[in-house]
C-alpha positions, 0 to 999 in steps of 0.5 A: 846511735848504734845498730845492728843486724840480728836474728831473732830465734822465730824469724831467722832473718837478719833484721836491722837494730837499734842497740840500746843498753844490752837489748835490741830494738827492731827498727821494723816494728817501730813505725810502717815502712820502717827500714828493715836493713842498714842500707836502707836507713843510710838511702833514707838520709838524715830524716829518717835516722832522725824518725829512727831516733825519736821512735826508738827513744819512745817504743818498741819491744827490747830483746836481750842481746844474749838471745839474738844472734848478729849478721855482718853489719852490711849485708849488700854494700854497692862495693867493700873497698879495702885499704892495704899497707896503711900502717907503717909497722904492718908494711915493715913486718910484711916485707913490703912497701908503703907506696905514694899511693894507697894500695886499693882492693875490692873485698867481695860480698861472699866473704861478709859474715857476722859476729860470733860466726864461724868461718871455714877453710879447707887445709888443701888451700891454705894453712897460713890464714892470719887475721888483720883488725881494722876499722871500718868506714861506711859512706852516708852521702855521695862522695865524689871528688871531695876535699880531705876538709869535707870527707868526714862529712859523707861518712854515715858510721863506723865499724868493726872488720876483720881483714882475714887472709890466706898470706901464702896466696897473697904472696903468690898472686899479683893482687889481692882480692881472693886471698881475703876473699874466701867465704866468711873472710870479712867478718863485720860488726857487730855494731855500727856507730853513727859518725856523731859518735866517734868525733875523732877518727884517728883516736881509737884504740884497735886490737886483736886477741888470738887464742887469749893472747893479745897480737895487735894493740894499737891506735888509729892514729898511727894510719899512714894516711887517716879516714878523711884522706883515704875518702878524698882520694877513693872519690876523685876516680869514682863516686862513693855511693852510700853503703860503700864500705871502706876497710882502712887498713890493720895495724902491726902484729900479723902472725906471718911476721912472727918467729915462729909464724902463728895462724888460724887454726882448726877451732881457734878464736880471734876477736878484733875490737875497737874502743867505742865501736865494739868487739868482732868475735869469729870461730875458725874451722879447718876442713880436711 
C-alpha cells in the first residue's frame, strides 16, 4: 500500500492517506478511531493496516492529488537516524573515508517537511547548501539486536529523503547533525510504501535532478552496506522503536564535488526520486 500525509483546502491539518490511482483517501473518515497519523497506523500493527486495506478497498471519499498539498511522510518520529558515506563514489568525491563502521547521526525533527515545500536560508549562514537523495527506512516493530537475517522483517516502509546540507558547516564541524539540520532541511515523502511492496531493497534506482539537470543516477545497490545490515547494526546498542526512520545514505553526484562547484540557490528546483516509491520535490529560497 501507499500512504501519505496531506492537506485538504478546508482543514489545513495534515491527515494520514491511502494513495490509490491519483487520489487520496483519508484513512480518518473510513471507520471510528481510525489513525489519523502514519505513526499511529504503524503502533497499530498488522490488525490495523489490514482494517485499513480492507476499508479503503471498499469506501471513502477520493480526493484528486492535484487538490491537496503533502506534509513530511512522518511528522513525529521517536528519532531520524541518518547513515553518512554509505556510497563508495559519495565518500570519494567527498574526500573522506568509508569507515569499518557506518557513520551515525540524528537529523532533528525541525528539519522535516513535505513535498513541494519550499525550504529557506539565509546567505550570511551558508552559500554552499547541496542536496543528497536518499532512501528512507521506516521500523514497524521493535528492533533490538536482530540479526541482518531478520531485519527486514522489523521494516514497516519506504520513503523518499532529501539529506540537504550546508557542506561549508560540515566540513567545519566535528559532527554533523546541524549542517542538515536547518528548518526544512529533510524533506520526506510524499509517499510512504508498505515493505510488502519493494521485495528487494537494494534494487532501486535513485536520482536526482537540479534545475532540470540530472546530478545523481544511481541504484541502491551499490550501498556499501545495505538495509538489513544497517538495521542489524543501529539495534545492537539501542532498541529501534517504531516510527524511527532511518535515511541510508546518498549516492555520488553532490555538487561540492563538481568543478566548478553547483548549489542550491535562490529559487532553484531539486527533486530526488526513487523508482516504485515516488519523487520528492523542494523549492529553494535564499534570504538575504
Amino acid at each position: 500500500m501507499r500512504f501519505a500525509h496531506v492537506h485538504r483546502p478546508e482543514t489545513g491539518s495534515a491527515r494520514l492517506a491511502v494513495i490509490d490511482d491519483g487520489a487520496a483517501i483519508i484513512v480518518e473518515d473510513l471507520f471510528d478511531d481510525a489513525p489519523r497519523y502514519l505513526e499511529e497506523l504503524i503502533a497499530g500493527g498488522d490488525e490495523l493496516l489490514d482494517r485499513v486495506r480492507a476499508a479503503s478497498a471498499t469506501g471513502g471519499p477520493r480526493h484528486p492529488l492535484a487538490d491537496l498539498s503533502f506534509a513530511s511522510a512522518l511528522l513525529t518520529p521517536p528519532v531520524i537516524l541518518a547513515i553518512g558515506l554509505n556510497y563508495a563514489a559519495h565518500s570519494g568525491e567527498l574526500g573522506l573515508k568509508t569507515d569499518s563502521t557506518p557513520t551515525v547521526f540524528v537529523l532533528w525533527p525541525n528539519s522535516l517537511a513535505g513535498h513541494e515545500g519550499t525550504t529557506t536560508w539565509p546567505r550570511s549562514l551558508s552559500e554552499s547548501i547541496d542536496w543528497e537523495a536518499e532512501l528512507g527506512v521506516i521500523i514497524g516493530r521493535p528492533a533490538k539486536d536482530v540479526s541482518p537475517e531478520e531485519a527486514l522483517s522489523h521494516v514497516w516502509g519506504y520513503t523518499v529523503v532529501n539529506d540537504i546540507t550546508a557542506r561549508d558547516i560540515q566540513y567545519s564541524e566535528a559532527q554533523w547533525s546541524r549542517c542538515k539540520s536547518f528548518d526544512g532541511f529533510t524533506p520526506t515523502g510524499p509517499f510512504v510504501v508498505t515493505a510488502d511492496e519493494i521485495p528487494d531493497p537494494q534494487s532501486l534506482h535513485i536520482w536526482t535532478m537540479v534545475d532540470g539537470h540530472t546530478m545523481q543516477d544511481a541504484t541502491t545497490a551499490q550501498m556499501v552496506r545495505p538495509v538489513a545490515t544497517l538495521v542489524s547494526h543501529l539495534s545492537r546498542s539501542s532498541t529501534l522503536l517504531p516510527g524511527t526512520l532511518i535515511s541510508t545514505g546518498s549516492p555520488g553526484g553532490a555538487g561540492y564535488s563538481r568543478d566548478p562547484q553547483i548549489f542550491l540557490r535562490d529559487r532553484s528546483t531539486v527533486t530526488v526520486g526513487i523508482d516504485g516509491i515516488g519523487e520528492l520535490t523542494t523549492h529553494c529560497r535564499i534570504m538575504d
